[in-house]
C-alpha atoms as one frame of an Amber mdcrd trajectory, in Angstrom:
protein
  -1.585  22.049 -35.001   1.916  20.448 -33.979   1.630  16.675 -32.603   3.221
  18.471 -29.388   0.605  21.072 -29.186  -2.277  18.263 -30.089  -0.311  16.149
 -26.970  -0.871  19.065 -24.388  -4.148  20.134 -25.230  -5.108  16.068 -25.100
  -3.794  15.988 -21.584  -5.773  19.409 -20.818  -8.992  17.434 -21.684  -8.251
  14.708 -19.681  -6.725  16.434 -16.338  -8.539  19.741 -16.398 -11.579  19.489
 -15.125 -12.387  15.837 -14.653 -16.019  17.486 -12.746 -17.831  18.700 -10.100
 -18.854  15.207  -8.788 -15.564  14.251  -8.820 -14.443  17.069  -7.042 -17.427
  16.633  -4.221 -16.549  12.951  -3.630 -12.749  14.176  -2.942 -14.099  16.819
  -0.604 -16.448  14.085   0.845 -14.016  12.014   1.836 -11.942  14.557   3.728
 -14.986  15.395   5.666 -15.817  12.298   6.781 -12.774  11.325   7.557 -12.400
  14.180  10.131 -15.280  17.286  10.130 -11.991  19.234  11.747  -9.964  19.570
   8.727 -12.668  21.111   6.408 -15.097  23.589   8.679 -12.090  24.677  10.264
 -10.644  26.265   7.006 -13.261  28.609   6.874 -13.122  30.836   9.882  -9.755
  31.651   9.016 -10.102  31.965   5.633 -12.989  34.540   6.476 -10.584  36.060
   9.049  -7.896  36.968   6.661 -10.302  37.835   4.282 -11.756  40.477   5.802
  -8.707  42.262   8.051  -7.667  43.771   5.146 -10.896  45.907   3.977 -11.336
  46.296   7.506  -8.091  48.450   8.135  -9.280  50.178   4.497 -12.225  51.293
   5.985 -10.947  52.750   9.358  -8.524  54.585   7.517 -11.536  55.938   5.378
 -13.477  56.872   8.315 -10.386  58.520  10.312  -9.140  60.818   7.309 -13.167
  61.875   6.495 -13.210  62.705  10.169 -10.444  64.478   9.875 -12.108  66.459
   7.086 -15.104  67.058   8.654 -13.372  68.331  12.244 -14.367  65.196  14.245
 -13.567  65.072  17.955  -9.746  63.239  18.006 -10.470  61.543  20.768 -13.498
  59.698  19.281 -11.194  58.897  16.506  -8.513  57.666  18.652 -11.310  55.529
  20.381 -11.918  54.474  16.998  -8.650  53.878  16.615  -8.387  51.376  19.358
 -11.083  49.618  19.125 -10.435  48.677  15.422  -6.840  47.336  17.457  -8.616
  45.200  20.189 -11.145  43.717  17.940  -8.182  42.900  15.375  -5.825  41.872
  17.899  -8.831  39.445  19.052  -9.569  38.034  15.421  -5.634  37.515  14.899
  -5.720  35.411  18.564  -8.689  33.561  17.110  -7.007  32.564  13.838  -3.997
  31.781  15.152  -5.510  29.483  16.871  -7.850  27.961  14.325  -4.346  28.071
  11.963  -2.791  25.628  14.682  -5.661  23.137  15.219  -6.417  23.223  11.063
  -2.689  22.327  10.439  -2.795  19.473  13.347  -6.171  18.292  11.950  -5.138
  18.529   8.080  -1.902  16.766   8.540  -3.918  13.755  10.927  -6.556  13.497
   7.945  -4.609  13.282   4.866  -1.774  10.979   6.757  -5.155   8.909   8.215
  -6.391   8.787   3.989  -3.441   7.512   2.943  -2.922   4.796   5.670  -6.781
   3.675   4.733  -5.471   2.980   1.464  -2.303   0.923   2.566  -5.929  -0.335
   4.656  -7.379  -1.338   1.572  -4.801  -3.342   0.482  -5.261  -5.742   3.384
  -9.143  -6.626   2.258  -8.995  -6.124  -1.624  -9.275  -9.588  -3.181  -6.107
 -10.638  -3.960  -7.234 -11.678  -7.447  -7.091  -7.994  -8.046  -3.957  -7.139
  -6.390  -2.151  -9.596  -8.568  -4.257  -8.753 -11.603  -3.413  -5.590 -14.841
  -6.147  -3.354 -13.328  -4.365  -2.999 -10.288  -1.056  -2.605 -12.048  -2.341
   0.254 -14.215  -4.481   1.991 -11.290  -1.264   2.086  -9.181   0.895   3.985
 -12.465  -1.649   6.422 -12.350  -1.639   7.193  -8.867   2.114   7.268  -8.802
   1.962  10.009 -11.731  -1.102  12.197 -10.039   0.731  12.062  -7.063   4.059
  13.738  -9.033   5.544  16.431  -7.295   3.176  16.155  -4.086   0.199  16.772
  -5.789  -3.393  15.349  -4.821  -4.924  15.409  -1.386  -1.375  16.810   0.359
  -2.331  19.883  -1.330  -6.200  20.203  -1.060  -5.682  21.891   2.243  -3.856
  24.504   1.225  -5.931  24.974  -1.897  -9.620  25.079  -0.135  -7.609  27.726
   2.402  -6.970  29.796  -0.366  -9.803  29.486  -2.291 -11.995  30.052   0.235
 -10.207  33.244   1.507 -10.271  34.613  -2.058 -13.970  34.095  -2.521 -14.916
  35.436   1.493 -12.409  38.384   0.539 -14.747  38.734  -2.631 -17.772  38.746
  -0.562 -16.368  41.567   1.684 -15.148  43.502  -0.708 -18.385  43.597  -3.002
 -19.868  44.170   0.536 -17.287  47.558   1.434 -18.253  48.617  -2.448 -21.936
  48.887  -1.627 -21.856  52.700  -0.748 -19.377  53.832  -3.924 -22.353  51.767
  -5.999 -24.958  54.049  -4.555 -23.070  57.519  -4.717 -21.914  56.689  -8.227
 -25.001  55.831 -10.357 -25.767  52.944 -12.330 -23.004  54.452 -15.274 -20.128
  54.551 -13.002 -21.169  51.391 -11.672 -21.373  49.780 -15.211 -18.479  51.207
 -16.419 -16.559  49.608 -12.849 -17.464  46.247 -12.988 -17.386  45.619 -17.175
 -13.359  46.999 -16.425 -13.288  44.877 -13.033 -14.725  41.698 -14.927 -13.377
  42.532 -18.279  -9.991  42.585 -16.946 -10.440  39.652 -14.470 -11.972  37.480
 -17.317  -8.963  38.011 -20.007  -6.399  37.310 -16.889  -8.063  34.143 -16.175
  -8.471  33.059 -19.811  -4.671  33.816 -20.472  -3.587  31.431 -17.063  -6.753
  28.711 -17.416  -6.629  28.074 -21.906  -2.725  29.250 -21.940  -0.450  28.656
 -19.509  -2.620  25.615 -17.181  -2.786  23.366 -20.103   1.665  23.800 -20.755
   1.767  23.117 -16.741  -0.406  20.578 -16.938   1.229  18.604 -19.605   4.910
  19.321 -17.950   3.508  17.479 -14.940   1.024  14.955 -16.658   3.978  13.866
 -20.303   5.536  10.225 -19.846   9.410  10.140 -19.720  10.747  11.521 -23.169
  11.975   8.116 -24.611  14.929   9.978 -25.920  16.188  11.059 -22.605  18.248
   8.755 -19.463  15.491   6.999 -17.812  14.869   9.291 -14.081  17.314   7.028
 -11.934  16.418   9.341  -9.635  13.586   8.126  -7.290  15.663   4.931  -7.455
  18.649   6.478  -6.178  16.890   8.353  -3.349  14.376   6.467  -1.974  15.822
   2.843  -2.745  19.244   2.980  -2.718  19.774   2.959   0.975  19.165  -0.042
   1.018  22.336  -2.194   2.089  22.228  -4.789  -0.509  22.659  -2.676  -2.847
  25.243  -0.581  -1.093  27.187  -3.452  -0.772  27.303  -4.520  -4.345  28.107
  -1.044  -4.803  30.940  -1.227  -3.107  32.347  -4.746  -3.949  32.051  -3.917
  -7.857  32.933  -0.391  -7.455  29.878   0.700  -8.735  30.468   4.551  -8.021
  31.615   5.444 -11.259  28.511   4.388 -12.763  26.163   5.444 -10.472  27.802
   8.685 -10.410  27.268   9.028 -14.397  23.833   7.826 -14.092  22.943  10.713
 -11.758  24.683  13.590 -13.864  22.815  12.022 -16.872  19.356  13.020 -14.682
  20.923  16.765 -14.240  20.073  18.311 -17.251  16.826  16.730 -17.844  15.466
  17.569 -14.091  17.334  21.352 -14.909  14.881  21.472 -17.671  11.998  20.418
 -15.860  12.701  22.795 -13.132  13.195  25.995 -16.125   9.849  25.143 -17.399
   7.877  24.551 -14.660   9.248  27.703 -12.548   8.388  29.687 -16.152   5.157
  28.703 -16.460   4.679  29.486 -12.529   6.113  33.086 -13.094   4.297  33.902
 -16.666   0.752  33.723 -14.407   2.070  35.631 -11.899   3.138  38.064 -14.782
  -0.398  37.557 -15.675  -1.747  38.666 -12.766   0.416  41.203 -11.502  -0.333
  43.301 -14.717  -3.733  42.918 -14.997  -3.815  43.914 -11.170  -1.450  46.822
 -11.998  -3.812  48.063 -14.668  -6.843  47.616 -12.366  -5.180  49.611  -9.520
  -5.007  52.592 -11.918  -8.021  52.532 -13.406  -9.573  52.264  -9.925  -7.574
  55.087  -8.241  -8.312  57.405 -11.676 -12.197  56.281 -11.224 -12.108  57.165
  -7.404 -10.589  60.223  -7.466 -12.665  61.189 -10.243 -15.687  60.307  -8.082
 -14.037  62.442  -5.160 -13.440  65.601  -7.418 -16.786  65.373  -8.719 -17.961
  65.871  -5.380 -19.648  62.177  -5.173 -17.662  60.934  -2.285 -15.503  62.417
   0.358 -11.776  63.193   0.035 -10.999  60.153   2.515 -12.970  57.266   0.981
 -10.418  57.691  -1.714  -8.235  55.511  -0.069 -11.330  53.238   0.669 -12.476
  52.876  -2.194  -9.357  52.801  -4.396  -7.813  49.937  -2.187 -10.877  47.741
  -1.978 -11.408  47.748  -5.874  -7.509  47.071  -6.294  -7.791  44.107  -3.473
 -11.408  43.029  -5.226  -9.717  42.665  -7.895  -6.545  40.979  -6.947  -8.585
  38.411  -4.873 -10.359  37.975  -8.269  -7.517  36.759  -9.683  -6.709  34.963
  -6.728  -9.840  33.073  -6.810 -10.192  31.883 -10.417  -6.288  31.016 -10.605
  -6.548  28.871  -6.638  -9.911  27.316  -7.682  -8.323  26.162 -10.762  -5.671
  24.534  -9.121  -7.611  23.223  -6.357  -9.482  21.463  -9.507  -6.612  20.613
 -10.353  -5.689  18.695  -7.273  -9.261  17.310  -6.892  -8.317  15.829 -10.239
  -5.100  14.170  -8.724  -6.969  11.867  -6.400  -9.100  11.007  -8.411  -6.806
   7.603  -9.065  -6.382   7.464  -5.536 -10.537   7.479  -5.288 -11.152   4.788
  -8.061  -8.736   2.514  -5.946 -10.664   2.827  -2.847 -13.675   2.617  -4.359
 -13.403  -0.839  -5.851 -15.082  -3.457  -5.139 -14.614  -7.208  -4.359 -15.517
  -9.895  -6.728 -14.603 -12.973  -4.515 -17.288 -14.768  -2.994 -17.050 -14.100
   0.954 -18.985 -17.235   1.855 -21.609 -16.884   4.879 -21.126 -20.482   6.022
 -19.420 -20.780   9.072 -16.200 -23.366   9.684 -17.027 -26.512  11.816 -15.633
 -26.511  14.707 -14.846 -30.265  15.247 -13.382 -32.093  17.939 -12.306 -35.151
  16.267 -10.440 -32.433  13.733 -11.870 -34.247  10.218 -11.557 -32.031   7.673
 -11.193 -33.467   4.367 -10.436 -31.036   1.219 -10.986 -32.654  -2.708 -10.499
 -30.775  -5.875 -12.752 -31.733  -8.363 -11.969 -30.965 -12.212 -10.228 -27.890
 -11.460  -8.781 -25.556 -14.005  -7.198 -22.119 -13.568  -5.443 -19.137 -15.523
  -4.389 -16.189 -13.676  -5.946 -12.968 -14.787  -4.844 -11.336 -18.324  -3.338
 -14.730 -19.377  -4.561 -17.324 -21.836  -2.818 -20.150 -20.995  -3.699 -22.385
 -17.820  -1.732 -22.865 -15.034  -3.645 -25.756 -13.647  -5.790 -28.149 -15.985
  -8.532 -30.365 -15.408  -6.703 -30.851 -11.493  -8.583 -33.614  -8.952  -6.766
 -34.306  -5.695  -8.133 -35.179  -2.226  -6.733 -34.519   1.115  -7.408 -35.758
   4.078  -6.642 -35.351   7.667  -3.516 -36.234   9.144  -2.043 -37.210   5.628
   1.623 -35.971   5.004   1.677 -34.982   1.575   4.874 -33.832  -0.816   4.190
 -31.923  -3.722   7.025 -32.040  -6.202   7.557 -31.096  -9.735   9.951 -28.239
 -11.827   9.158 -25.099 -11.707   5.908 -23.654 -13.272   4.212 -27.129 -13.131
   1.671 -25.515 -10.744   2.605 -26.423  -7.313   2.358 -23.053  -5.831  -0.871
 -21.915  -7.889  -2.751 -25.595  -6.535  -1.895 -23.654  -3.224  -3.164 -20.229
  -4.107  -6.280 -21.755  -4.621  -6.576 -24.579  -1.289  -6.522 -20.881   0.798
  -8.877 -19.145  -1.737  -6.393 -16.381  -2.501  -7.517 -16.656  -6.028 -11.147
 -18.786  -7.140 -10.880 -21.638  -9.497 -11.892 -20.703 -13.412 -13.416 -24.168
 -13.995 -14.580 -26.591 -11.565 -15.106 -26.661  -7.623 -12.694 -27.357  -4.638
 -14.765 -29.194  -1.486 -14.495 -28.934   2.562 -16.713 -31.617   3.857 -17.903
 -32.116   0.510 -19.012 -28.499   0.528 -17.907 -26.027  -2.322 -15.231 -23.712
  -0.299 -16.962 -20.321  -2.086 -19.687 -20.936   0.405 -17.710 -20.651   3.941
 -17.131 -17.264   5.445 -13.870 -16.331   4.016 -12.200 -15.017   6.972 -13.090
 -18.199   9.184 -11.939 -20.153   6.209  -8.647 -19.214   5.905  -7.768 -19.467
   9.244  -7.786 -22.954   9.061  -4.121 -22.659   7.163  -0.766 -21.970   8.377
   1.205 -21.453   5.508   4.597 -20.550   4.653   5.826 -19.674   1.238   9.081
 -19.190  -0.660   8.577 -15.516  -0.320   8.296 -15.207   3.503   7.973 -12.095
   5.176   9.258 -10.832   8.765   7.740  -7.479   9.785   9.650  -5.147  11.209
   7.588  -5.645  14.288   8.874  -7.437  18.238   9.581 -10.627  17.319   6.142
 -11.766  19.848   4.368  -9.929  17.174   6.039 -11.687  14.281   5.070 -14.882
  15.844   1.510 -14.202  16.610   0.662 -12.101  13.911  -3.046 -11.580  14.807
  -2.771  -7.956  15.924  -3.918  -8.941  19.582  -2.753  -6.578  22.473  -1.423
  -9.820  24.293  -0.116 -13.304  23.044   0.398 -16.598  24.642   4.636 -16.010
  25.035   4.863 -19.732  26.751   3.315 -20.743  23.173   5.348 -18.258  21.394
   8.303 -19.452  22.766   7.764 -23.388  22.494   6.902 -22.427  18.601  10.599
 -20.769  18.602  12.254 -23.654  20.465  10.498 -26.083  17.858  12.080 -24.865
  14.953  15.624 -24.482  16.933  16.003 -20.725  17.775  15.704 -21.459  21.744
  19.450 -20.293  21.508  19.026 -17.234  19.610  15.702 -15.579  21.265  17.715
 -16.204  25.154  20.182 -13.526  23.178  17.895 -11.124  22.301  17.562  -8.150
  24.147  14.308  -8.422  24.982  13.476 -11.716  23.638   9.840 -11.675  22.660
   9.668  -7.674  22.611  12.696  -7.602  20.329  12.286  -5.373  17.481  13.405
  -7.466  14.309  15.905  -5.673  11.972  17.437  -2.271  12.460  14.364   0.091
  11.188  14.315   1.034  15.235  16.750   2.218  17.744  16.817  -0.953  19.489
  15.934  -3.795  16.624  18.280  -6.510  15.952  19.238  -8.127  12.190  18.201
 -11.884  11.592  19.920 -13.631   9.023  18.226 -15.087   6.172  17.570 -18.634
   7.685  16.823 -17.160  11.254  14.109 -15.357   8.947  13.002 -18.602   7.759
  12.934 -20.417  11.186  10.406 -17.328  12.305   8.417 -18.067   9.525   7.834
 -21.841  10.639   7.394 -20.962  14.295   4.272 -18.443  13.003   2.883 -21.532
  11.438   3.177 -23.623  14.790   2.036 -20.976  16.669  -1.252 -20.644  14.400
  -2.119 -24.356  15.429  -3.722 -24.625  12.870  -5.219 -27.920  10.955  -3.241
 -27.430   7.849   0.271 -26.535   7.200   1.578 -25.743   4.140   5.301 -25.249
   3.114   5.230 -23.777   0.431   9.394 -24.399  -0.297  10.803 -21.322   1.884
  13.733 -22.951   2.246  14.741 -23.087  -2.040  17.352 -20.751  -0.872  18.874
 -23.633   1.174  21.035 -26.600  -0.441  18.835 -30.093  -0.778  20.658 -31.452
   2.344  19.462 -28.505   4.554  16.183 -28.305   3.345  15.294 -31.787   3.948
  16.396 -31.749   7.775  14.548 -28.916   7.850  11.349 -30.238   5.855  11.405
 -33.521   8.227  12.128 -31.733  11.303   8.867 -30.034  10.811   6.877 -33.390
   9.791   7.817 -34.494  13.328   6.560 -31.061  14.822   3.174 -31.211  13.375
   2.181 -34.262  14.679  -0.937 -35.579  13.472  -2.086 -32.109  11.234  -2.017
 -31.990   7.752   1.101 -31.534   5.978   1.626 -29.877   2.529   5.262 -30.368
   1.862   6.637 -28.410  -2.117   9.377 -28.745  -3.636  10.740 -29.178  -6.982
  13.883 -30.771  -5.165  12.510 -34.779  -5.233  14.963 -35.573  -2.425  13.184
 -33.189   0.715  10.170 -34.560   0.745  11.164 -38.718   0.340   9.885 -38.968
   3.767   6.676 -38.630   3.079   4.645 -41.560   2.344   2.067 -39.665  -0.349
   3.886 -38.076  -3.093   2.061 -35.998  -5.617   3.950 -34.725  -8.971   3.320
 -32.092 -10.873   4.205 -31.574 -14.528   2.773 -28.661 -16.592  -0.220 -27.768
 -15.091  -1.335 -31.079 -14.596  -1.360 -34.072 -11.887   0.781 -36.951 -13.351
   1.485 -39.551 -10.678   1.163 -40.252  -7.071   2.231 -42.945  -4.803   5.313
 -43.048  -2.566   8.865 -42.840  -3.473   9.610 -46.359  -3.835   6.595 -46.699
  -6.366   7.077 -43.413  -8.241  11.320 -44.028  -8.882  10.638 -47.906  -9.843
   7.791 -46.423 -12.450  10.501 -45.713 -15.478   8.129 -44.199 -17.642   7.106
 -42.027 -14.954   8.042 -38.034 -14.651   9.304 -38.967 -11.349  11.775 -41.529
 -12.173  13.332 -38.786 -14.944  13.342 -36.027 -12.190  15.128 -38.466  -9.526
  17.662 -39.483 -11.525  18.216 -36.569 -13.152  18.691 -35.025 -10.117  20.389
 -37.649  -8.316  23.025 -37.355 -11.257  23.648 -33.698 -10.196  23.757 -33.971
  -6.701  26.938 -37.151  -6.969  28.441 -34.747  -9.712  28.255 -32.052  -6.905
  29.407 -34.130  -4.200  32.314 -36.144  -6.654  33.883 -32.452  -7.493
């Protein structure tokens, strides 16, 4: 066997089937996300299913009347009341059709938003972790080409049609079994199933598993990586359309995409080939059926064993038993198929928390004392052997206006990640009230931190919202606004359209754009807004030059009054207003004091960061 034939049928194993209880859990979850979008299949399905040897049969009975000199107008009554009762079933699943596509479309969209849900309650220990990483490829590559629970709908229609249409059909066949004697009947169903059985082998061991790896195979290596999701989902984006235009970046782009052609030409050949070789399948097995069938039938008629007129009957139910044969293994196999899809989708929502959630609730204190002491903490971020924090103690107490400085990577922002429990220490214990922080309710717990960090975000929500942020149908706006006025955009919000209700950025009709230190000011007036006791800036404004971010950084020490203050930056000069200095140097706590104490200490980190710095900035300002 070929490496490429050992490949697909690998894949085959893996995709097709992963099992029943898979495939129930999948189903589950549909139905309890809304009863609507799976019972309502199935009135339909039977519906459609049954029309069809319904019309066979009245055109049976009609012709053997004919034969047998029946009154025509008890036919014609016949006639018409085969119309009213199908002109009353089409009425009823037209109207099943509409509230099925209505609840379908509500259900899967509803799935899919509970798993953007789940992102907002997963530990974020996970979220930043490898499982996470390689849980998300996977759904990205089930959900190729709209696959997964998108398609289940359609899939449990057709399924279930095929097997009610079954039903019927075996059903309609009863009376041909009867007249025709256990021979005819054997010989009719081991050429029905015989048939049936080599169609669905050929599509299920033959042409599924070449489908399957088409739509399961990692990019060929040897081929252009696909630019193009990037180019049609990303590249609106105006950033990039203006460095597109400023560097004339057309050309390229333009080469990238024709590089994709051929490759997506060839995925297109194959995958329409393998599409039409079942149909091939099918259609000649059915062909071959349909003869046999009409042969057997009229052989039965001539023979005396059935009237002239259930000919028809007879012939067209076996030929539509067995194409809904077909039907049935080939649409259950790909509903499988899909079932298999979401499977990814399923282990996501399905997992589980790790992180403590604490039962203890937060103090509500007057006097506001809240002191917070780390205590021999260590920590390394998930898949990584090296610590980012070692052997860390550090106390904070209320009211104290602390700057955290140090380069890059010495640990600042992970010390943080930790003081608002996004991630749990690895060794040691961080205290509230000399209690170990595990043991609070996490929810309460975090609420007692405003915090902004370098990589701010402003929804694309009103601007009130933005502020707030707590998802409540009203918000103080007099404390919205005095947040806003705090930080300096008094000016700005007056100009909004609709001040608070102003939609920020252009994502709606009516939203305005916010520069990218307008963005920043936002993000401080959400941490006013939150009151609460600790504040954390986490250096949003790096962006900004050290002059900026230091009016900024003591702007906002006089705002806060008598909270506690977190000030980072790696920039020595924004925080020299603070009187409590900590400094950070790989992973570690090295000194702390105030400035006057840390530059005069010449063997100190901070003394070679100040003047090192220092140096740059009079270069900068001498050129």
């Amino acid at each position: 066997m070929s490496d490429k034939a050992a490949r697909n049928r690998e894949l085959h194993k893996q995709n097709f089937p992963r099992g029943i209880r898979g495939a129930y859990k999948a189903y589950r979850l549909m139905y309890d996300t809304n009863k609507a979008a799976v019972l309502l299949h199935f009135p339909g399905a039977l519906i459609r299913a049954v029309m069809p040897y319904m019309g066979l049969f009245v055109t049976g009975y009609i012709l053997n009347g004919f034969a047998r000199g029946a009154e025509f107008m008890h036919l014609l009554q016949f006639a018409l009341g085969y119309i009213g009762v199908r002109f009353l079933l089409e009425r009823v699943e037209g109207y099943t059709e509409k509230r099925l596509r209505a609840a379908s479309d509500t259900t899967v969209a509803r799935m899919y938003l509970d798993k953007a849900k789940k992102y907002m309650h997963i530990d974020y220990e996970l979220l930043d972790g490898p499982a996470i990483t390689e849980i998300n490829h996977r759904i990205a590559r089930d959900n190729n080409w709209g696959a997964g629970f998108y398609n289940m709908p359609a899939y449990i229609r057709l399924t279930s049609e095929a097997f009610f249409g079954l039903l019927a059909g075996l059903g309609m066949m009863i009376p041909f079994f009867i007249h025709s004697g256990v021979g005819g009947v054997s010989l009719l169903l081991a050429a029905l199933i015989g048939v049936g059985l080599l169609a669905a082998w050929i599509n299920i061991r033959l042409v599924m598993p070449k489908f399957e790896a088409l739509i399961s195979a990692p990019p060929d290596p040897n081929q252009p990586p696909r630019y193009f999701p990037f180019f049609t989902y990303r590249f609106n984006i105006s950033y990039l359309l203006k460095t597109a235009r400023i560097y004339n970046a057309a050309p390229l782009i333009n080469q990238r995409m024709d590089d994709y052609i051929p490759e997506e030409n060839e995925f297109a050949r194959k995958f329409t080939g393998y599409r039409a070789t079942a149909v091939f399948v099918d259609g000649i097995s059915g062909g071959v059926l349909l003869i046999g069938a009409y042969l057997f039938v009229v052989a039965r008629a001539v023979a005396g064993v059935i009237p002239i007129g259930s000919v028809v009957m007879f012939a067209g139910a076996i030929h539509r038993l067995a194409t809904q044969f077909f039907d049935f293994t080939r649409n259950s196999a790909l509903l499988m198929d899909q079932t298999n899809k979401v499977q990814s989708m399923m282990a996501f929502m399905e997992m589980d928390n790790a992180q403590p959630q604490g039962t203890l609730p937060i103090e509500k204190r007057r006097d506001g004392e809240y002191d917070i002491e780390f205590r021999n903490v260590s920590f390394k971020y998930p898949g990584n052997e090296n610590y980012a924090l070692r052997d860390f103690n550090l106390k904070l107490h209320i009211g104290q206006k602390l700057a955290i400085v140090g380069m890059n990577g010495s640990g600042k922002t992970t010390m943080i990640k930790l003081l608002t429990r996004l991630y749990d220490p690895t060794e040691g214990q961080i205290t509230l009230n000399g209690i170990d922080i595990r043991k609070y309710d996490l929810r309460e717990y975090m609420q007692i931190f405003s915090v902004v960090f370098q990589d701010f975000k402003v929804f694309s929500f009103t601007l009130g919202d933005n502020i707030a942020c707590d998802g409540a149908e009203e918000f103080d706006e007099e404390k919205a606004e005095q947040a806003l006025s705090d930080v300096g955009l008094e000016a700005r919000v007056a100009a909004m359209p609709k001040r608070l209700e102003t939609y920020m950025y252009n994502n709606y009709d009516d939203g305005v754009e916010i520069s990218g230190g307008e963005g920043q000011k936002i993000a401080l007036a959400r941490a006013l807004y939150k009151k609460a006791p600790f504040i954390i800036l986490d250096e949003p404004t790096a962006a900004l030059d050290p002059i900026a971010e230091y009016e900024i950084y003591a702007m906002f020490n006089q705002t806060v009054a008598d909270k506690t203050a977190v000030f980072i930056s790696h920039r020595l000069s924004s925080c020299r207003f603070c009187d409590d200095i900590a400094v950070f140097h790989e992973g570690r706590l090295v000194q702390r004091g105030n400035h006057d104490v840390l530059v005069g200490d010449e063997k100190g980190k901070y003394h070679e960061l100040w003047h090192a710095q220092a140096q740059y900035y009079a270069e900068e300002k001498n050129a």
